[in-house]
mmCIF file of the N, C-alpha and C atoms, coordinates in Angstrom:
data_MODEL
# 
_entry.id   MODEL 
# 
loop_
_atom_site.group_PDB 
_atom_site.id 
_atom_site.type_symbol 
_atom_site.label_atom_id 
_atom_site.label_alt_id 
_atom_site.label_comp_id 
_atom_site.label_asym_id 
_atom_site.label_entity_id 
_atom_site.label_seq_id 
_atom_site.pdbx_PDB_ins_code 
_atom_site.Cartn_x 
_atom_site.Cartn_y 
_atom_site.Cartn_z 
_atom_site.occupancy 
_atom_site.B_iso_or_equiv 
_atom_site.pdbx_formal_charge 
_atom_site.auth_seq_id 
_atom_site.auth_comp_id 
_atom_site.auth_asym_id 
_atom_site.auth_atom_id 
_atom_site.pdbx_PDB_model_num 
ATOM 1   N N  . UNK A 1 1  ? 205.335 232.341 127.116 1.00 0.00 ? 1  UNK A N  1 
ATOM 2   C CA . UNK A 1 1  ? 205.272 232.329 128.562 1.00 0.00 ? 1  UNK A CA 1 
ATOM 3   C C  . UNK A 1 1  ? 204.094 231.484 129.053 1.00 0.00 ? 1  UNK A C  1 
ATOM 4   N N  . UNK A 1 2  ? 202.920 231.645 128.335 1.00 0.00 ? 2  UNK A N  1 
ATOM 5   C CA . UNK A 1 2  ? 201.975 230.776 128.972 1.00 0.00 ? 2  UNK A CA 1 
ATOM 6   C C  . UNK A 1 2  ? 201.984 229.228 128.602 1.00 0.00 ? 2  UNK A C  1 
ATOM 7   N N  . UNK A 1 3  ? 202.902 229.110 127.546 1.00 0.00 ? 3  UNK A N  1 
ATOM 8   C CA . UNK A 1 3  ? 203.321 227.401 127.529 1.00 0.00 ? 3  UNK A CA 1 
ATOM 9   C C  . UNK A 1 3  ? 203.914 226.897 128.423 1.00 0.00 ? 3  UNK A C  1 
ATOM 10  N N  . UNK A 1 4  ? 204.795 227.610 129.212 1.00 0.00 ? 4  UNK A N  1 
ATOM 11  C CA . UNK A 1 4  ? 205.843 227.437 130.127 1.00 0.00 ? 4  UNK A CA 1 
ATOM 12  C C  . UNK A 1 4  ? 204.981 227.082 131.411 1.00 0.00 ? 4  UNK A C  1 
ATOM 13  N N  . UNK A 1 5  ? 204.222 228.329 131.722 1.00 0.00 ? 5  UNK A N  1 
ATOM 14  C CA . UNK A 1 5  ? 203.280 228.020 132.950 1.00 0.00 ? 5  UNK A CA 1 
ATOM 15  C C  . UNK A 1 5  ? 202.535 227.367 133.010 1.00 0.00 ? 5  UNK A C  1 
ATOM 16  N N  . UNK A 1 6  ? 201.990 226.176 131.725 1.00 0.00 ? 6  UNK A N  1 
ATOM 17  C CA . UNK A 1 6  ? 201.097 225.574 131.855 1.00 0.00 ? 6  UNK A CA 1 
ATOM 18  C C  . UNK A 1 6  ? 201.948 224.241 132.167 1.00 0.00 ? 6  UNK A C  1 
ATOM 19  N N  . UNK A 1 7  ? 203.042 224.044 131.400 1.00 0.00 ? 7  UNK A N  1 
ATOM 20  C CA . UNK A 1 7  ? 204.120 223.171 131.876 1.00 0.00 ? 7  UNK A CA 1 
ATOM 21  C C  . UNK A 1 7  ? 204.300 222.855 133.175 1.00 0.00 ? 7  UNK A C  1 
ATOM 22  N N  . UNK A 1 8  ? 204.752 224.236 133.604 1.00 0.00 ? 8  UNK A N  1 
ATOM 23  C CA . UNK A 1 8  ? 205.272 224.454 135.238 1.00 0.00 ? 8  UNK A CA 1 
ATOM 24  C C  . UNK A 1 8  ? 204.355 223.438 135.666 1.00 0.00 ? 8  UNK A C  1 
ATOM 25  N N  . UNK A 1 9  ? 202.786 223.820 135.637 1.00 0.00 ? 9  UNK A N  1 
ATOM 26  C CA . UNK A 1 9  ? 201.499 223.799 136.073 1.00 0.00 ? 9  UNK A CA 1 
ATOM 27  C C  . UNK A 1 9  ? 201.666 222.087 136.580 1.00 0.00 ? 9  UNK A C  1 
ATOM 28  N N  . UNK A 1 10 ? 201.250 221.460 135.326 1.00 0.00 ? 10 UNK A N  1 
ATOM 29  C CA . UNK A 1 10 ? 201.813 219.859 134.595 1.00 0.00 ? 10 UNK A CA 1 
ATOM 30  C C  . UNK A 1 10 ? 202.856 219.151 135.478 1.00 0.00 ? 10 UNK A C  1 
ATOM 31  N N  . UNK A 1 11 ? 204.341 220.010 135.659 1.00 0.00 ? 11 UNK A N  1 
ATOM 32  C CA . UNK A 1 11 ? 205.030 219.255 136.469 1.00 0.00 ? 11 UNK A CA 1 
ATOM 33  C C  . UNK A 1 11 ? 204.520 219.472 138.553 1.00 0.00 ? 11 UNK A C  1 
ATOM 34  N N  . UNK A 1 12 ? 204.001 220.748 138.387 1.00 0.00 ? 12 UNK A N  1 
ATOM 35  C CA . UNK A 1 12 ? 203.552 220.628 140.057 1.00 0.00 ? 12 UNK A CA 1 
ATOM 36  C C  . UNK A 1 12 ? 202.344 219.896 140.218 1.00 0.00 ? 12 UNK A C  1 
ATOM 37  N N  . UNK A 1 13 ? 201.301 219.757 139.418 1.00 0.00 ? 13 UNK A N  1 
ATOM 38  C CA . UNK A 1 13 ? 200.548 218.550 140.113 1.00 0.00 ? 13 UNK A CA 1 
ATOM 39  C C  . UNK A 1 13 ? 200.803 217.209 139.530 1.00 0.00 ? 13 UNK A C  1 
ATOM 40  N N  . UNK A 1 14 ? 202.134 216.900 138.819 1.00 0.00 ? 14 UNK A N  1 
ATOM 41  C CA . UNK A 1 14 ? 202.189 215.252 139.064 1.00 0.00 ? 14 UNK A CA 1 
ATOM 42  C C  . UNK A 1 14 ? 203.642 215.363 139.997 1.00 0.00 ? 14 UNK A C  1 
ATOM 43  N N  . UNK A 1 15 ? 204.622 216.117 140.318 1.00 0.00 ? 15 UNK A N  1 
ATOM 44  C CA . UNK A 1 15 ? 205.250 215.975 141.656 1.00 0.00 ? 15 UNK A CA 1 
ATOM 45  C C  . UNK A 1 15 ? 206.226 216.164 140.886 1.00 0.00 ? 15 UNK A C  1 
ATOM 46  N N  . UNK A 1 16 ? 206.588 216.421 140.059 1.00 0.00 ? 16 UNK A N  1 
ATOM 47  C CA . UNK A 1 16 ? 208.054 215.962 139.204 1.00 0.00 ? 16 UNK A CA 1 
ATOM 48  C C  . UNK A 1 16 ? 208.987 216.356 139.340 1.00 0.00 ? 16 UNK A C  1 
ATOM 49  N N  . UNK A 1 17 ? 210.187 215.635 139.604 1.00 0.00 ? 17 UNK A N  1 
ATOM 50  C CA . UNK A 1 17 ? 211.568 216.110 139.906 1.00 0.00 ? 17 UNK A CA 1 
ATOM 51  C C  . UNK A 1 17 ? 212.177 217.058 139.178 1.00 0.00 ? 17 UNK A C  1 
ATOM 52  N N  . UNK A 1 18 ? 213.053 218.252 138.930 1.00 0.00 ? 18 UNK A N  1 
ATOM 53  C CA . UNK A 1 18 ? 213.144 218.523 137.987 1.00 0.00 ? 18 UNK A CA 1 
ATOM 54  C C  . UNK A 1 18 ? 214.445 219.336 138.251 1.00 0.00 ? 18 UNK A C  1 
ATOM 55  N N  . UNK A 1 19 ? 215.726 219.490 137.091 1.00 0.00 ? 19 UNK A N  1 
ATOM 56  C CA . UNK A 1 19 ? 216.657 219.543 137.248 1.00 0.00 ? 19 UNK A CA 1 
ATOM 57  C C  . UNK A 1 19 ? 216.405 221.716 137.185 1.00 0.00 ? 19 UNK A C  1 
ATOM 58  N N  . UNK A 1 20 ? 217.138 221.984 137.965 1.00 0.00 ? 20 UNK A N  1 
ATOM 59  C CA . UNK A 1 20 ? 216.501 223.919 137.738 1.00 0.00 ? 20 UNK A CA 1 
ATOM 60  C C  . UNK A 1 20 ? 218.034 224.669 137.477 1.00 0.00 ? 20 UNK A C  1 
ATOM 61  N N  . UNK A 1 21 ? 217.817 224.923 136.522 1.00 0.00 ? 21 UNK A N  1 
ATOM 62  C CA . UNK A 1 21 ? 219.183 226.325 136.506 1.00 0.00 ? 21 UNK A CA 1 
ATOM 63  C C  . UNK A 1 21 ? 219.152 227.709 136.675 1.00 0.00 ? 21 UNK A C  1 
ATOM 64  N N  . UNK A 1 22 ? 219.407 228.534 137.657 1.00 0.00 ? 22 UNK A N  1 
ATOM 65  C CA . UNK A 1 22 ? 219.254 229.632 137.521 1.00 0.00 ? 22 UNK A CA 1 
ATOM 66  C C  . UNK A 1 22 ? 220.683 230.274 137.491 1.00 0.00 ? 22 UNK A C  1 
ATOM 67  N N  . UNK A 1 23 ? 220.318 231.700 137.306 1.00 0.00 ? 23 UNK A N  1 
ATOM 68  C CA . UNK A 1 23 ? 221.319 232.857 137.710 1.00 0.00 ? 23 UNK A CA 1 
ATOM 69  C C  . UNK A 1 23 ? 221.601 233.468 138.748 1.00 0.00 ? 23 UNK A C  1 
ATOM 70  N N  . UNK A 1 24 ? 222.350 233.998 139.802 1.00 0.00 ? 24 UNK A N  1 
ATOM 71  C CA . UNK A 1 24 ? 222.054 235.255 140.484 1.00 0.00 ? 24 UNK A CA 1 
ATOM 72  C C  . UNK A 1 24 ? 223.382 236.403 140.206 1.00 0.00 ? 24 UNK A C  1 
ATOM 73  N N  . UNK A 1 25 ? 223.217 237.107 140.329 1.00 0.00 ? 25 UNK A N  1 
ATOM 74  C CA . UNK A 1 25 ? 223.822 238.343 139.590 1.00 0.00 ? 25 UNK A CA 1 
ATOM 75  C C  . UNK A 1 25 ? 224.915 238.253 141.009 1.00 0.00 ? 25 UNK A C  1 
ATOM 76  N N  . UNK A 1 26 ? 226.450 238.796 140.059 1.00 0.00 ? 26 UNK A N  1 
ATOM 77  C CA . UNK A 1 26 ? 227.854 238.853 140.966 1.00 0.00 ? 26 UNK A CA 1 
ATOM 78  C C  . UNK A 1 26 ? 227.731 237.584 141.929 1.00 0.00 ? 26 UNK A C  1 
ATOM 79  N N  . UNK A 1 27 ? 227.011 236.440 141.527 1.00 0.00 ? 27 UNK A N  1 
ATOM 80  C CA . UNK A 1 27 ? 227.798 234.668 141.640 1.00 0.00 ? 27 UNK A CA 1 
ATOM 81  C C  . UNK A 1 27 ? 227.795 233.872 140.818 1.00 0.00 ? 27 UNK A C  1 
ATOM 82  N N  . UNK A 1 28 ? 227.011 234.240 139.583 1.00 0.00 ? 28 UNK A N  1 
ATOM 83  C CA . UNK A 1 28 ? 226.945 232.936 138.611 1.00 0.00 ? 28 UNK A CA 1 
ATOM 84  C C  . UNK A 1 28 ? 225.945 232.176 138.389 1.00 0.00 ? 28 UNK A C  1 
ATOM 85  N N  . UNK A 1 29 ? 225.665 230.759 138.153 1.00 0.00 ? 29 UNK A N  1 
ATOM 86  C CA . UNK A 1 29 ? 224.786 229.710 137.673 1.00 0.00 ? 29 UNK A CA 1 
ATOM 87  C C  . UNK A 1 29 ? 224.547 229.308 138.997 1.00 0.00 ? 29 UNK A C  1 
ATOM 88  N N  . UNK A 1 30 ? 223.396 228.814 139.359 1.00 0.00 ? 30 UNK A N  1 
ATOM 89  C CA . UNK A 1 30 ? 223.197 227.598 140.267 1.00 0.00 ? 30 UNK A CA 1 
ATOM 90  C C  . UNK A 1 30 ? 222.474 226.398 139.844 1.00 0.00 ? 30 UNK A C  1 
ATOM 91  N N  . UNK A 1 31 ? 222.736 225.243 140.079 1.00 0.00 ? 31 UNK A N  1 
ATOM 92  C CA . UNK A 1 31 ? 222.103 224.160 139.526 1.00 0.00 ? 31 UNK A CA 1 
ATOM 93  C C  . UNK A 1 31 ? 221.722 223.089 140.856 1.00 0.00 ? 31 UNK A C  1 
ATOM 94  N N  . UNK A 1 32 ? 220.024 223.004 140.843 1.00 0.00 ? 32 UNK A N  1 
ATOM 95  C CA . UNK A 1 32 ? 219.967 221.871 141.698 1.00 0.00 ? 32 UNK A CA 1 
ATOM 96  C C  . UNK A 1 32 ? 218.326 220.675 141.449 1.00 0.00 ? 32 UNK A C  1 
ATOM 97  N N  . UNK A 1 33 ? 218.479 219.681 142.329 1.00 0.00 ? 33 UNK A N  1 
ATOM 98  C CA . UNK A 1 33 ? 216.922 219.184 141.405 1.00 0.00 ? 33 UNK A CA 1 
ATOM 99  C C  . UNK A 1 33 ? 216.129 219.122 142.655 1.00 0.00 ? 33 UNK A C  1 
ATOM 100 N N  . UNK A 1 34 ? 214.854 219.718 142.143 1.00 0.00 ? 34 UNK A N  1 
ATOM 101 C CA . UNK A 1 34 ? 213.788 219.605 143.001 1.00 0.00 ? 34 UNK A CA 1 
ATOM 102 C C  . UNK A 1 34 ? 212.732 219.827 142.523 1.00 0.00 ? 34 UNK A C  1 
ATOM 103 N N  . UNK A 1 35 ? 211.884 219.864 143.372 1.00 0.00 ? 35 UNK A N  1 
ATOM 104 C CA . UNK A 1 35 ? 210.041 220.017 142.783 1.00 0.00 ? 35 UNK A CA 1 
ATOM 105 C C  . UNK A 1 35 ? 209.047 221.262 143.225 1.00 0.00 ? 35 UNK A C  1 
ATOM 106 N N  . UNK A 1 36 ? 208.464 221.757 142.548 1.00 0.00 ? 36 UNK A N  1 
ATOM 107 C CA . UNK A 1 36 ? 207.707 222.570 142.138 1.00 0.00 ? 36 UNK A CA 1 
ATOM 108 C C  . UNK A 1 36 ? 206.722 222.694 143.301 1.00 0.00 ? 36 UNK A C  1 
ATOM 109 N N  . UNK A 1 37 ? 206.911 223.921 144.856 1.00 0.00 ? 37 UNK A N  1 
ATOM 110 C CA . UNK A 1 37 ? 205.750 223.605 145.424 1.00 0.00 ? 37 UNK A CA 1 
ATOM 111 C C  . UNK A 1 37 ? 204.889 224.888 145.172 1.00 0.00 ? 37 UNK A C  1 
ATOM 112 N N  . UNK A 1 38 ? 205.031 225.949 144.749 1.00 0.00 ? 38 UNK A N  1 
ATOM 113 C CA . UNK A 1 38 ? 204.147 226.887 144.255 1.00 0.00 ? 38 UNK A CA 1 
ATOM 114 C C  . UNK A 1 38 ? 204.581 228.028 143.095 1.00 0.00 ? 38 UNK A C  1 
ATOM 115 N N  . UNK A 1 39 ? 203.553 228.103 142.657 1.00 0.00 ? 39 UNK A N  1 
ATOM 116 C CA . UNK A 1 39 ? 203.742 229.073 141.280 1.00 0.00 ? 39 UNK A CA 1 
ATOM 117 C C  . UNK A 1 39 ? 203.304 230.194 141.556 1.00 0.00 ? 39 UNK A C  1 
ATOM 118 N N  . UNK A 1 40 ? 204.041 231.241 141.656 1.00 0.00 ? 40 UNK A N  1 
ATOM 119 C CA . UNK A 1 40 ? 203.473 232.623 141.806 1.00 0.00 ? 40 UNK A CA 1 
ATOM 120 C C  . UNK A 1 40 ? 203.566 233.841 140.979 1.00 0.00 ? 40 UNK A C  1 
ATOM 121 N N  . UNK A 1 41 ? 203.012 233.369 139.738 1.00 0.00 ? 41 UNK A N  1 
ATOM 122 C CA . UNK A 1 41 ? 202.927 233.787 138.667 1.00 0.00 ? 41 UNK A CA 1 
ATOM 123 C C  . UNK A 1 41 ? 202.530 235.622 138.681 1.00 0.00 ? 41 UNK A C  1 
ATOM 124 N N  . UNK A 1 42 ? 201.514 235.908 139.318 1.00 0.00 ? 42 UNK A N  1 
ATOM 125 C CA . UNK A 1 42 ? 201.537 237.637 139.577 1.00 0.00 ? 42 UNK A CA 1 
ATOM 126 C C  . UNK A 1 42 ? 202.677 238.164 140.373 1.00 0.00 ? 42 UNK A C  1 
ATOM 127 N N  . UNK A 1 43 ? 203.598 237.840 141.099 1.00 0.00 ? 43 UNK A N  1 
ATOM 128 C CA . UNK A 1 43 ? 205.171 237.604 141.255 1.00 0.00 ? 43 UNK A CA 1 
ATOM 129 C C  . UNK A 1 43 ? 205.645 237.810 140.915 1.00 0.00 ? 43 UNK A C  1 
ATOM 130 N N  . UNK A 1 44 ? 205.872 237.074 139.471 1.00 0.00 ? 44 UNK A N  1 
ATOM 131 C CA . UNK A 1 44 ? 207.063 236.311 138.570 1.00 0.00 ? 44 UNK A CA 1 
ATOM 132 C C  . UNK A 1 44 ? 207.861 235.496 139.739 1.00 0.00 ? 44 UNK A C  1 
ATOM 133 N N  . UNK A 1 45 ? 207.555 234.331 140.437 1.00 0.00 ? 45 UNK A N  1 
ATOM 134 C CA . UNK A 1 45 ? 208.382 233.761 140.963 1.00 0.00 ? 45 UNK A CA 1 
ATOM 135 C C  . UNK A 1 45 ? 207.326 232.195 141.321 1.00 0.00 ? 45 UNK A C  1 
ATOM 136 N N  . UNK A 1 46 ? 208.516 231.391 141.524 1.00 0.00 ? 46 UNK A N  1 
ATOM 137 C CA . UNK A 1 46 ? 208.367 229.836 141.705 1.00 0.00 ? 46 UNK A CA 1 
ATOM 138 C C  . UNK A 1 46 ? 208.928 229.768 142.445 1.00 0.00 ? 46 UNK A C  1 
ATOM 139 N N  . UNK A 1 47 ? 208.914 228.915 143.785 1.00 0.00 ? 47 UNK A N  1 
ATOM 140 C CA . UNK A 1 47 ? 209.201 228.395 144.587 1.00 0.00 ? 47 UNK A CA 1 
ATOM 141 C C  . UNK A 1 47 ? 209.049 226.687 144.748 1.00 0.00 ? 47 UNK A C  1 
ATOM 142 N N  . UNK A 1 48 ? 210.664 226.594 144.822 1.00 0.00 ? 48 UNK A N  1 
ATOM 143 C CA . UNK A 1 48 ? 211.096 225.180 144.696 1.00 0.00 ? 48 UNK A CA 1 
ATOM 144 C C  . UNK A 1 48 ? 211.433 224.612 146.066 1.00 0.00 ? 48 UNK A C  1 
ATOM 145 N N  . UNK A 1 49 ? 211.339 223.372 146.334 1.00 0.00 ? 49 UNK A N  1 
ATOM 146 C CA . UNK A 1 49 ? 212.075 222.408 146.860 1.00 0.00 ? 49 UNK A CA 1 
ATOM 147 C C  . UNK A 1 49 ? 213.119 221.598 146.594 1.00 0.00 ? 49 UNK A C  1 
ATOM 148 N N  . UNK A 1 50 ? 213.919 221.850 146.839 1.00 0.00 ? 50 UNK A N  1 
ATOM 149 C CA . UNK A 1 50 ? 215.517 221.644 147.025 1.00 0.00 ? 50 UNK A CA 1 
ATOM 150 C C  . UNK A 1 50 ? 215.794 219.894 147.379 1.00 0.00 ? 50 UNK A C  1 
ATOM 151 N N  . UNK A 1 51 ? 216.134 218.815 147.429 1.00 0.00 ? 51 UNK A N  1 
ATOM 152 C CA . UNK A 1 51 ? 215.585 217.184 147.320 1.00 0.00 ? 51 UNK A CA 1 
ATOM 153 C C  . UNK A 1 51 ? 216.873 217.307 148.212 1.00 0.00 ? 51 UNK A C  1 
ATOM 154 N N  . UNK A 1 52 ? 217.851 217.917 147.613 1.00 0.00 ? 52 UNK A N  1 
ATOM 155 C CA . UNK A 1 52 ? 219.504 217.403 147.947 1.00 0.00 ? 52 UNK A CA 1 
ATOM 156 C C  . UNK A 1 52 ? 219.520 217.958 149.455 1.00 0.00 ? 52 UNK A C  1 
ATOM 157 N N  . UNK A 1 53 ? 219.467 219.550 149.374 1.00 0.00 ? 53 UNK A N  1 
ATOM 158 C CA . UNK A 1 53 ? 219.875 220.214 150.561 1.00 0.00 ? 53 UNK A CA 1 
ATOM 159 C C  . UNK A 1 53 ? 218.476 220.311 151.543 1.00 0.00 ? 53 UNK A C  1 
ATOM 160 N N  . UNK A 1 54 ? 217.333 219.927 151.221 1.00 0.00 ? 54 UNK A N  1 
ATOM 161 C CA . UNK A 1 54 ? 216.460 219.697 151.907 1.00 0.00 ? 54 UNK A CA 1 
ATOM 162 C C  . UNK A 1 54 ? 215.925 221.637 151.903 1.00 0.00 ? 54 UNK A C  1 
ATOM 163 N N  . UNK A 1 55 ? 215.984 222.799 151.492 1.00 0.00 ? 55 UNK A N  1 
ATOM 164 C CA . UNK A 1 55 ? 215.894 223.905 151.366 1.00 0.00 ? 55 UNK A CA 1 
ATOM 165 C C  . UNK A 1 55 ? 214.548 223.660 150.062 1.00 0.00 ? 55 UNK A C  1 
ATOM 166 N N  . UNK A 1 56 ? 214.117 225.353 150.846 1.00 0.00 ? 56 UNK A N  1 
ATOM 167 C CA . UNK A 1 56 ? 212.944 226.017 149.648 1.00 0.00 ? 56 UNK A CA 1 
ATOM 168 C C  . UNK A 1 56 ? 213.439 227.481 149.017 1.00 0.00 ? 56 UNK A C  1 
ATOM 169 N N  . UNK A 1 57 ? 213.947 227.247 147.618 1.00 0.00 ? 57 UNK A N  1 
ATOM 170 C CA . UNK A 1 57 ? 214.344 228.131 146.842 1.00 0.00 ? 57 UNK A CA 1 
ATOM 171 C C  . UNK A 1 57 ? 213.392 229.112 146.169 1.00 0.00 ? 57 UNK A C  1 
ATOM 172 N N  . UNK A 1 58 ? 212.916 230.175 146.579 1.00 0.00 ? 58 UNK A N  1 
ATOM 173 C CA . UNK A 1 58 ? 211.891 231.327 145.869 1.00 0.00 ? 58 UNK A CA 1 
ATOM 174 C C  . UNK A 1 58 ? 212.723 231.994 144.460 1.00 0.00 ? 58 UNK A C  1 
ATOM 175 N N  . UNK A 1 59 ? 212.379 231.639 143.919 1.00 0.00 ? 59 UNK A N  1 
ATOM 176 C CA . UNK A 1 59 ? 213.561 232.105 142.480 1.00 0.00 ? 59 UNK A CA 1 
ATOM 177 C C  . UNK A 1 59 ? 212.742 232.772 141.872 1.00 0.00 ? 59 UNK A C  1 
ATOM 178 N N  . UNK A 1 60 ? 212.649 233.846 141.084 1.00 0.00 ? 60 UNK A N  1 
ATOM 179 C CA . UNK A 1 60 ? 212.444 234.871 140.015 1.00 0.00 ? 60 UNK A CA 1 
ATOM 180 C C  . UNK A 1 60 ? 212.067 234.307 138.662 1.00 0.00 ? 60 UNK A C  1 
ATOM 181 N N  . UNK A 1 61 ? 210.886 234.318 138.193 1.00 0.00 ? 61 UNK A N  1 
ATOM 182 C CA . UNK A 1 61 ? 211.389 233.890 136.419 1.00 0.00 ? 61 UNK A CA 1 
ATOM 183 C C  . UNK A 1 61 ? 212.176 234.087 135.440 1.00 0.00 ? 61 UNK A C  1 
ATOM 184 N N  . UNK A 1 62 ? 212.443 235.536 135.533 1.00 0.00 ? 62 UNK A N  1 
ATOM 185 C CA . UNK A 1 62 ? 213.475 236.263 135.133 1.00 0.00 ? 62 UNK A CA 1 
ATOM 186 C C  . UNK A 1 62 ? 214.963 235.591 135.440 1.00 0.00 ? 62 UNK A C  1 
ATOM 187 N N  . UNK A 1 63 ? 215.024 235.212 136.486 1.00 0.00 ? 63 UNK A N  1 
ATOM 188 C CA . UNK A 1 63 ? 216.045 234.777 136.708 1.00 0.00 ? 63 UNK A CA 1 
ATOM 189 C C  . UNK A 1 63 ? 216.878 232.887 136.772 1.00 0.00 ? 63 UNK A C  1 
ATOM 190 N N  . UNK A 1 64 ? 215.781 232.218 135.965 1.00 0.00 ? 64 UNK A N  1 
ATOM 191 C CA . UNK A 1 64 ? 215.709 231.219 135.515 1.00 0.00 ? 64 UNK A CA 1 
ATOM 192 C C  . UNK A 1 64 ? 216.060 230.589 134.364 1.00 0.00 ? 64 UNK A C  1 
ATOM 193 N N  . UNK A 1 65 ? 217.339 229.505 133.901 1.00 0.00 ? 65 UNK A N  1 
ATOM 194 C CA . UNK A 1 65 ? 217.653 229.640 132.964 1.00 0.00 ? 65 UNK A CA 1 
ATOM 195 C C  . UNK A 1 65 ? 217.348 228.118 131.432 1.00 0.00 ? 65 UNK A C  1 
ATOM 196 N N  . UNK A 1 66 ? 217.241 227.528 132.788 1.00 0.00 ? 66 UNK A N  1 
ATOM 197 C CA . UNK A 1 66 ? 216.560 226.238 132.381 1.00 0.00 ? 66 UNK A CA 1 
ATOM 198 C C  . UNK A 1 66 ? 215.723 225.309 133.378 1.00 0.00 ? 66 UNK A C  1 
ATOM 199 N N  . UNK A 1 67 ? 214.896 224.685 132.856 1.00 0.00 ? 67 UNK A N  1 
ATOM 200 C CA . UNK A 1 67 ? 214.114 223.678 134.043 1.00 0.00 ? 67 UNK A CA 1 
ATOM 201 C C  . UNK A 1 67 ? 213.798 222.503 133.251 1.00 0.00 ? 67 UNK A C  1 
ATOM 202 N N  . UNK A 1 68 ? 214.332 220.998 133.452 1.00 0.00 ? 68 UNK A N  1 
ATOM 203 C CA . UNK A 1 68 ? 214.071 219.990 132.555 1.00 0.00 ? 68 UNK A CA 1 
ATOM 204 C C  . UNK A 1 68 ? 213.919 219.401 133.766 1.00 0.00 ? 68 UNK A C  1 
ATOM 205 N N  . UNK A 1 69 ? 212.486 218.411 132.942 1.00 0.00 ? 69 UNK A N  1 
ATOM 206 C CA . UNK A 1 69 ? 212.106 217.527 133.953 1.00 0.00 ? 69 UNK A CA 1 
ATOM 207 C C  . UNK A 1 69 ? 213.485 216.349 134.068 1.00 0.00 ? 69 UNK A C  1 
ATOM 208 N N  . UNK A 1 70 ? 213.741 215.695 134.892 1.00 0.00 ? 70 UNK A N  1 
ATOM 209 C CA . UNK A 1 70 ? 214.584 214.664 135.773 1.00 0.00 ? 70 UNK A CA 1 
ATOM 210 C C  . UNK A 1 70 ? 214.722 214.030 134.971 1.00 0.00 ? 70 UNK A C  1 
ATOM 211 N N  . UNK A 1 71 ? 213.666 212.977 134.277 1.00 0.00 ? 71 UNK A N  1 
ATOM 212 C CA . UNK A 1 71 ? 213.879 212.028 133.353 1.00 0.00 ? 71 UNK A CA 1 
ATOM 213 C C  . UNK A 1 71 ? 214.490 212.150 131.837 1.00 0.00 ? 71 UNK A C  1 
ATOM 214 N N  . UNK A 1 72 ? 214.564 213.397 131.510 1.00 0.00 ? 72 UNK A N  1 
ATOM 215 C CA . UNK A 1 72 ? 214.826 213.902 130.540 1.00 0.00 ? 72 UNK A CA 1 
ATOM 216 C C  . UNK A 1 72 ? 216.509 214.629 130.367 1.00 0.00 ? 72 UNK A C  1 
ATOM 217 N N  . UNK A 1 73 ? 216.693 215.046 131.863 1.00 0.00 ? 73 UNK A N  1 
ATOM 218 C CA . UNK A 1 73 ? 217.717 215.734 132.580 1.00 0.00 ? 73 UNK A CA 1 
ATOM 219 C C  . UNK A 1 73 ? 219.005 214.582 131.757 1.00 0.00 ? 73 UNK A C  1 
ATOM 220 N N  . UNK A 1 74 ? 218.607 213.094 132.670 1.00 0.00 ? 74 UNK A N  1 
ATOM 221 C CA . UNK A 1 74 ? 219.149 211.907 132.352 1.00 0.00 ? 74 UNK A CA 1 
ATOM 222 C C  . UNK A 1 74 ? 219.645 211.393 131.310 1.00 0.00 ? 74 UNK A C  1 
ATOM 223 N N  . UNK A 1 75 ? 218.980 211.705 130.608 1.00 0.00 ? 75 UNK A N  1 
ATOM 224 C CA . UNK A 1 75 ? 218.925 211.265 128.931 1.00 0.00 ? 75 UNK A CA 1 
ATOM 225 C C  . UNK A 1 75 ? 219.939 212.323 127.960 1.00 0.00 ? 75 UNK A C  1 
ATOM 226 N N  . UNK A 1 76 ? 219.584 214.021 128.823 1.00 0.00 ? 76 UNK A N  1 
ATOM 227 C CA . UNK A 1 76 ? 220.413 214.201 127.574 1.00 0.00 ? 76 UNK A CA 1 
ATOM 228 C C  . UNK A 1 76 ? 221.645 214.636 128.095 1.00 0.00 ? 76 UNK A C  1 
# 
């Protein structure tokens, strides 16, 4: 967990796009790309910016299923 948050950390202060998958319970997967505007780690939650729909997503860690940075997203 603390590799992850130091990651997180890494992609919110260089801005990085980043492709996010989560869950929410009785709908399924959601998938969208955006950037990292706060970590609220005593929480358990991150709050994203949304690029496409212009929205700020407060998501759960728990409830997070993948997060690849953009450039990488691309590639694989």
């Amino acid at each position: 967990m603390e590799r992850f948050i130091a990651e997180a950390e890494k992609w919110k202060t260089n801005n990085t796009l980043l492709q996010v998958r989560y869950s929410i319970p009785k709908v399924g997967p959601k998938t969208f790309s955006g950037r990292i505007v706060n970590l609220q780690i005593e929480q358990n939650d991150i709050l994203f910016y949304d690029v496409d729909s212009k929205m700020v997503h407060n998501i759960s860690l728990q409830a997070i299923d993948e997060i690849i940075p953009f450039a990488a997203a691309e590639v694989g």
